[in-house]
C-alpha positions as CSV (number, residue, x, y, z in Angstrom):
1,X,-139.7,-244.8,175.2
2,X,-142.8,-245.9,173.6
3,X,-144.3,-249.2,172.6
4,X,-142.9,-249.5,168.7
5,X,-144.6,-253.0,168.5
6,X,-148.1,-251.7,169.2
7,X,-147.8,-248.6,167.9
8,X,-151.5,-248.8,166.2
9,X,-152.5,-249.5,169.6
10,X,-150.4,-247.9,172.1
11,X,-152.8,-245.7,174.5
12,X,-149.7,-243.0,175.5
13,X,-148.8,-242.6,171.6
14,X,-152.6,-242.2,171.3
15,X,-152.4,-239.4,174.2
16,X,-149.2,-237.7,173.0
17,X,-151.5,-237.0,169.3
18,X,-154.2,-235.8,171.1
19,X,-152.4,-233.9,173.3
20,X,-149.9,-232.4,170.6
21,X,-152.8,-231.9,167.6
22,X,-150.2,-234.4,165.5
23,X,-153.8,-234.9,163.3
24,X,-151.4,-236.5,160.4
25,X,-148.8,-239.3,160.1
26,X,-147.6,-241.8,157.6
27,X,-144.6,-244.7,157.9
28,X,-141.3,-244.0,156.1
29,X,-138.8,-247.1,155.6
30,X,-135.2,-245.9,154.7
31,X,-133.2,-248.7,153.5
32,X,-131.8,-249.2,150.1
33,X,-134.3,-252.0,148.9
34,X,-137.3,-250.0,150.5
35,X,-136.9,-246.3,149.5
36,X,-136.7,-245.2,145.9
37,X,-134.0,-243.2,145.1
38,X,-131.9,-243.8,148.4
39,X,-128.6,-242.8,147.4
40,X,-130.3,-239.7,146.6
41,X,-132.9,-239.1,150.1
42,X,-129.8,-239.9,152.0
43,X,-127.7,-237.6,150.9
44,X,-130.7,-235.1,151.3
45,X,-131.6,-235.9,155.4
46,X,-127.7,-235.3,155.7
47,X,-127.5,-232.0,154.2
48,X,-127.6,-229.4,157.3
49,X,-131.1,-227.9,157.1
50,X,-134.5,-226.4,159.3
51,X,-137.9,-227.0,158.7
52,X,-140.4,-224.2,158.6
53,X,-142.5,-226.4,161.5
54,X,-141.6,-229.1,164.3
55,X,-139.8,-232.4,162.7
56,X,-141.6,-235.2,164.7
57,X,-140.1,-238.9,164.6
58,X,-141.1,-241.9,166.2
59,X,-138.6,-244.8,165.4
60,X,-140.8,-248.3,164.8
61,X,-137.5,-250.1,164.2
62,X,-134.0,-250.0,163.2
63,X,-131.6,-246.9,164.6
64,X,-129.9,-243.9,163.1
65,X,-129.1,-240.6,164.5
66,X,-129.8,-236.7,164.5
67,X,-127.5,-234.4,164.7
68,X,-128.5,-230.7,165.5
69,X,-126.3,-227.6,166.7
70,X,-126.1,-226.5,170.3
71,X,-126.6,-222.6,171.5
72,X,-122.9,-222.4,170.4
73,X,-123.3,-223.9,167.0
74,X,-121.5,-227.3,167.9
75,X,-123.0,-230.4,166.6
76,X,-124.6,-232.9,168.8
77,X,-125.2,-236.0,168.1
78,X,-128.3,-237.8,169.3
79,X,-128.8,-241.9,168.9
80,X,-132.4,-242.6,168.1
81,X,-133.8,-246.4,168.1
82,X,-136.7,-248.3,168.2
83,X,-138.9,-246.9,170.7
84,X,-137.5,-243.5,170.5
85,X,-139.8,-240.2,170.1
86,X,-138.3,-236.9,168.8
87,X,-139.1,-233.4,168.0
88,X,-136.9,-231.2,166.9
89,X,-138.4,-227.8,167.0
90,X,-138.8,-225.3,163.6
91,X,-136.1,-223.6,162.8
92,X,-133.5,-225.9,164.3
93,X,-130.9,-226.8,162.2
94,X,-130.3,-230.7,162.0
95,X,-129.3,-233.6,159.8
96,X,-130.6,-237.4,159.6
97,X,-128.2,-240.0,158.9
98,X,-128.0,-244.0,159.5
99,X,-126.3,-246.3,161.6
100,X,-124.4,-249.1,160.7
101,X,-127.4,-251.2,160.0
102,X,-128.5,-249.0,157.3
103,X,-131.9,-249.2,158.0
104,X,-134.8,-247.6,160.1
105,X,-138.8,-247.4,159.9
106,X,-139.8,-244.3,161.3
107,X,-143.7,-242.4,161.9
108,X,-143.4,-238.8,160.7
109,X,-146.2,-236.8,162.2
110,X,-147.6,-233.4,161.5
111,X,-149.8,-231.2,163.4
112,X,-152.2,-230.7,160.5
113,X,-151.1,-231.1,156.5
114,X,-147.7,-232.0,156.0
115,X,-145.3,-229.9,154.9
116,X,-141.8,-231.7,153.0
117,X,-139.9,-228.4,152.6
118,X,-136.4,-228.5,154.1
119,X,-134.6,-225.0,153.8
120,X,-130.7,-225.8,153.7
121,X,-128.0,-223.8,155.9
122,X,-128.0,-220.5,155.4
123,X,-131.4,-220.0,156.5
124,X,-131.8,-217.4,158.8
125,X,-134.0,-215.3,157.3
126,X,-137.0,-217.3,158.1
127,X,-139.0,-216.2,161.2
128,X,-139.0,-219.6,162.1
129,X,-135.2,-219.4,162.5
130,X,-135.6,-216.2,164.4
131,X,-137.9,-217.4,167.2
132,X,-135.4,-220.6,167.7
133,X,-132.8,-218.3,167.9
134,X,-134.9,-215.6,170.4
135,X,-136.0,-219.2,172.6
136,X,-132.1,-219.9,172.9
137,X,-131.4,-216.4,173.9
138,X,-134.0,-216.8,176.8
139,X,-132.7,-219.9,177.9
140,X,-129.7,-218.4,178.2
């Protein structure tokens, strides 16, 4: 749980960058009067997909949730709101949807560039997917 109402200022969001390399972030607001095309991107975050690097969120306001697949492929849902930090590692497959309140403000950040590319299900061909899947073997 961070500080979402000093985010610009908060010292341990300041430390998880450094500490991380998260060198790039912008603000996203997904409600229907703030995003263009919204019907559209909300369909998108809900389609099951991976990332070919981490997904980072921080959740400045609002709530919504992600859902991503346990070792035995079973969704799991995951509540984030405001205050809320997650990284869901590359090659994990997940979804974003909202709440009831339709509305969230979340910091995306990137270690380095960003990179938008979502690969939907069936991706396993990517090595990205492989090393997820070689890391839940392990923790097996």
């Amino acid at each position: 749980q961070l500080d979402a109402d000093n985010y610009e200022t908060d010292p341990r969001l300041k430390e998880i960058r450094r500490a991380e390399n998260y060198s790039w972030m912008d603000i996203v607001t997904i409600h229907k009067d703030k995003l263009p095309n919204y019907e559209e991107k909300i369909k998108t975050f809900y389609e099951e997909h991976l990332h070919l690097d981490d997904e980072i969120r921080y959740i400045l306001d609002g709530s919504g949730y992600f859902d991503v697949r346990d070792k035995d492929d079973k969704w799991i849902r995951i509540s984030m709101e405001k205050g809320d930090m997650i990284t869901l590692p590359a090659g994990i497959y997940h979804r974003f949807t909202l709440d009831e309140n339709n509305y969230v403000k979340a910091m995306r950040l990137f270690v380095g560039e960003p990179v938008w590319t979502a690969y939907n299900r069936p991706a396993d061909d990517f090595p990205a997917r492989k090393q997820y899947m070689k890391f839940l073997a392990e923790e097996a």
